[in-house]
C-alpha positions, 0 to 999 in steps of 0.5 A, a space after each residue: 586743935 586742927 582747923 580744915 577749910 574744905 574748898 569744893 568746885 566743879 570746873 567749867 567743861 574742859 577747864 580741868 587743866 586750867 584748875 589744876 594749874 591754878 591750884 598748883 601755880 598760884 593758889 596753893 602758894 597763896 594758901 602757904 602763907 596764911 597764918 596757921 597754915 599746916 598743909 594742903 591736900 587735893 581729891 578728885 571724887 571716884 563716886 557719889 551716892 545719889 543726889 536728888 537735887 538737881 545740883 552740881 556734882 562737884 568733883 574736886 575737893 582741896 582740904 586746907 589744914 590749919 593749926 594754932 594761930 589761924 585767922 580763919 573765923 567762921 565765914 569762908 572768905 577769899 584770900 587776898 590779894 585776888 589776883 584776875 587768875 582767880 576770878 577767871 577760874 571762879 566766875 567759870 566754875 560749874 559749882 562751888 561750895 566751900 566751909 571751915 570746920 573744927 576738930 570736934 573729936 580725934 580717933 587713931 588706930 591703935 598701936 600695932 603691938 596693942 592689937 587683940 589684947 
């Protein structure tokens, strides 16, 4: 069953440009080798219903997907080697919050043919 890893940050002030490089320069290789590694998808929040307690908004969400053969466990852990990139763009972020999650249920939409019968 799909596994997700969902990795949420917010970046220091100014440091959009900086995460987006990493993701795309470094991390996302990285990610790409791990066992199981299915794919990689990033988002970029539009809108938030309102929080109450006084922490970060954190606006950009990389979900991680994971088949088979993952060796993930349950404890979000770092993916080594750390390279000083990595260090310099965690230890600089606003906000960082990250989990593992797996597939409880799966619902798809029905065949188009299948529709209103």
């Amino acid at each position: 069953a799909p596994t997700l890893l969902l990795a949420l940050m917010q970046p220091s002030s100014g440091g959009e440009a900086d995460l987006d490089r990493w993701y795309r320069q470094e991390h996302n290789q990285q990610m790409s080798e791990q066992p199981g590694w299915l794919r990689t998808r990033r988002f970029s929040l539009l809108g938030q219903h309102g929080r109450n307690d006084g922490e970060e908004e954190l606006a950009f969400l990389a979900v991680h997907e994971f088949g088979e053969g993952h060796g993930l466990g349950v404890k979000v852990q770092a993916v080594e080697p750390v390279s000083a990139w990595t260090i310099k763009v965690v230890s600089e972020a606003r906000g960082i919050d990250a989990a593992i999650y797996h597939l409880v249920e799966e619902q798809e939409e029905e065949e188009e043919g299948r529709r209103g019968q």
